[in-house]
N, C-alpha and C positions, 0 to 999 in steps of 0.2 A: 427783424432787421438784418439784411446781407452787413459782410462785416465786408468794410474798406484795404484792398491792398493796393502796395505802392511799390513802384520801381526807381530807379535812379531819375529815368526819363519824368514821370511823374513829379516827385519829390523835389526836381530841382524848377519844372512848371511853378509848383505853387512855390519856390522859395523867391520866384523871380518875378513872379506877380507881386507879392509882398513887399518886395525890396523898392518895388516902381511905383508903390501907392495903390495898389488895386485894391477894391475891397471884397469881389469877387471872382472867380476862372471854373469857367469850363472844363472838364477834364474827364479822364476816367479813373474809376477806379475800382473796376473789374477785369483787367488787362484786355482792354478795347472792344470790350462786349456791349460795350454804352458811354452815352456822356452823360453825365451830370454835374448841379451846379454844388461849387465849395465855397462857404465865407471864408475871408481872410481876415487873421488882424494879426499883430504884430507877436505876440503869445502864443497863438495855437491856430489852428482852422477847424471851421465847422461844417458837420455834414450831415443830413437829419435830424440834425436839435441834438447832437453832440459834439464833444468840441478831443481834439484830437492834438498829440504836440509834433514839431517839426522834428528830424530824424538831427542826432546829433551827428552820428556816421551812418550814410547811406551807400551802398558796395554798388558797385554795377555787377550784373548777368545775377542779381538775385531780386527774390521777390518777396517782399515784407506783409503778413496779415495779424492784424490787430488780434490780442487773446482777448481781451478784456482789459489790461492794462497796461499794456504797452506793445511796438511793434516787433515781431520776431521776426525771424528769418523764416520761409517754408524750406525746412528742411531738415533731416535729422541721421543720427550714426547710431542704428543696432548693432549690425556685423559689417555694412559699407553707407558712406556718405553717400545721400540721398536728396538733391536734392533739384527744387521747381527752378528753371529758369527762363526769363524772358525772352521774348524774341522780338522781332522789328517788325513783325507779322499780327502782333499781338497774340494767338495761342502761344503757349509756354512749350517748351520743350521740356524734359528733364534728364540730370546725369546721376551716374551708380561712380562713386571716385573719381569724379573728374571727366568720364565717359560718356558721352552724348550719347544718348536711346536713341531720338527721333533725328531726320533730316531737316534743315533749315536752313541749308548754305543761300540756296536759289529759288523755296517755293517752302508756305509757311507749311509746318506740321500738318492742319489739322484740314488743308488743303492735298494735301499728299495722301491724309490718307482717304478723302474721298475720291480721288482717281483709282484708289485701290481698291477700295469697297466695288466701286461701278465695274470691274471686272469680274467679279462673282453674281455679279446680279441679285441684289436682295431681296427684292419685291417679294413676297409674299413666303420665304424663305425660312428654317431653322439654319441659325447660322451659330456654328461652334467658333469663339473667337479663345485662341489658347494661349495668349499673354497677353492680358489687356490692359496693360499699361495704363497711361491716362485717358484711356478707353476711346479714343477719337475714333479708333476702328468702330467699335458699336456704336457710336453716336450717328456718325453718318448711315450705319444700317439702321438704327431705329429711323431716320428721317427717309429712307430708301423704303421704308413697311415690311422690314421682315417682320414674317410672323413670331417669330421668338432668335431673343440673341443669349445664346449661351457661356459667359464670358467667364473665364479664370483668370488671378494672377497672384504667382505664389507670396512677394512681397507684401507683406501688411506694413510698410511703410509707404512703400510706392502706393496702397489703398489709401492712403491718410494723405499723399500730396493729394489725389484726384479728389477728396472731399472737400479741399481749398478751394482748387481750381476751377472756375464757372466757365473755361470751355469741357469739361469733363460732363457727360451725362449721368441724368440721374436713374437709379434703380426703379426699374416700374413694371408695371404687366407686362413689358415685350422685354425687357433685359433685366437678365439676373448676373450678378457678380458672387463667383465664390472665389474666398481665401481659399487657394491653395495652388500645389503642383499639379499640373495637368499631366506632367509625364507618370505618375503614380494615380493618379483619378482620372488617365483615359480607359482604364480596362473598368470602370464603371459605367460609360455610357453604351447604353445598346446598339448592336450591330445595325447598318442602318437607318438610320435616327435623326442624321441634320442632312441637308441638303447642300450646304457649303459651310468651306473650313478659311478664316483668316489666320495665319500662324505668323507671326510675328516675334521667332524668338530674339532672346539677347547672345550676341555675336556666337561663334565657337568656343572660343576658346575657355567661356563662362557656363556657359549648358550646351555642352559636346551633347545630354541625352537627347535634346528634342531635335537635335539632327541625326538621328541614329535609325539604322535600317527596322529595329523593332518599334519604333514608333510612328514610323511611315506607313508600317504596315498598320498600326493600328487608328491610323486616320486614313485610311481606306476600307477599312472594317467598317469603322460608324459612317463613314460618308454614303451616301447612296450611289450608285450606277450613275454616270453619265453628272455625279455633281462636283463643282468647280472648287478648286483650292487653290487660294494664294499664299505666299510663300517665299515674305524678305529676307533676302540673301544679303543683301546691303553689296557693297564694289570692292571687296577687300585688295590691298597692291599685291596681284602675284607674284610681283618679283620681291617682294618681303615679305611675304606670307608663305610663299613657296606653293601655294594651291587655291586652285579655281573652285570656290566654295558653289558659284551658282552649279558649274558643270557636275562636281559631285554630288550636287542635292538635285540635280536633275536625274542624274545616274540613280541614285537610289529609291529616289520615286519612281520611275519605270519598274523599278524590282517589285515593288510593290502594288503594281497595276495600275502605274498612272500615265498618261501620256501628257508628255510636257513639253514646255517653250520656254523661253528668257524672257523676261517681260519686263524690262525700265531695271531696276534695281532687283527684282527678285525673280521666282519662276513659277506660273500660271499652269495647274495642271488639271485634269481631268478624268475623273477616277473611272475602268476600262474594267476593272477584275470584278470577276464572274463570281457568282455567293455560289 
């Protein structure tokens, strides 16, 4: 049995069905993966032949999933607050301290990242994916037929949101998820080896290494000739940041044999260096 979460928008659905006399409401509760139907009665609600209680405080911009016994928050604090949050798009976004990872101002997540995937072309593809986050990068290249998605991400917390989350793909013969840092487990994949790179690190200021001259070079190492690498820069303010992150990670991918462009939020490049 999939376990039921709930958001504000949900939670206050069924408190107001109740409140009106329903006895039952359509709704979701897999953040808008599906509808299905809920009893209602004045005590609890039920959903599969079990019965479940109303949220005493329900938070907005979070997402609640049943342990067993009651509802939690998806979220947790090893070394940074970590946690799932809603969107109006239905995919979750999630934040590291209050940080938003993904984009959702204008265009859902998991949306976004299929515009990005269809720039490297995955069809029949080894695709190195080097922060996979809540993995919507892979998800849409498994449904694109890469032949293999090779995805890292060093968080094992941020692993444990995406095991909640049912827009998250699952591990299977075309995608493998390892725990760990790709910037210390990229000098183990073979020179060569995937055919495009999704890089999606978290901002600079948080892992300066995966934007660093030696590791450009070393995702042109495993990349093959003539194969495609995308590369979110995100729109940082120059004039409070003081630098143009797309133009220097363009600059340094050149140094490294790539030939590049600006592409929407990040920059599209093309790996040019000779073995």
């Amino acid at each position: 049995m999939s376990l039921p979460l709930l958001t504000l928008k949900v939670h206050e659905q069924l408190c107001s069905a109740v409140r009106a006399g329903t006895a039952e409401v359509q709704c979701s509760l897999d953040l808008d993966r599906s509808i299905t139907r809920v009893e209602l009665s004045d005590a609890c609600w039920s959903w599969q032949g079990q019965h479940f209680p109303y949220l005493s405080t329900c938070k907005d911009r979070t997402v609640y999933y049943w342990d067993g016994n009651s509802f939690q928050s998806i979220s947790r604090f090893t070394h940074s607050l970590i946690k799932l949050v809603p969107t109006e798009w239905g995919a979750p976004t999630f934040e590291i301290d209050g940080i938003k990872m993904l984009p959702t101002a204008r265009i859902s997540p998991y949306a976004d990242a299929q515009a990005k995937v269809a720039l490297i072309e995955p069809r029949g593809k080894v695709v190195l994916d080097t922060c996979g986050g809540l993995g919507y990068f892979a998800a849409w290249c498994v449904q694109g037929q890469a032949r293999s998605v090779l995805s890292f991400e060093k968080n094992p917390d941020v692993i444990w949101l995406r095991s909640l989350n049912p827009w998250s793909p699952q591990v299977g013969d075309t995608l493998t998820l390892t725990q760990g840092d790709i910037a210390e487990l990229i000098g183990n994949i073979p020179d060569a080896s995937v055919d495009a790179v999704l890089h999606d690190p978290p901002r600079f200021g948080i892992a300066g290494e995966l934007y660093s001259q030696d590791f450009y070079c070393h995702l042109s190492r495993v990349l093959k000739r003539n194969g495609r690498l995308f590369h979110y820069t995100g729109a940082p303010n120059k004039l409070t940041s003081g630098r143009d992150v797309p133009i220097e990670v363009s600059t340094r991918l050149r140094h490294a044999g790539f030939a590049t462009e600006l592409s929407g939020d990040g920059v599209l490049a093309v790996n040019k260096r000779s073995r």
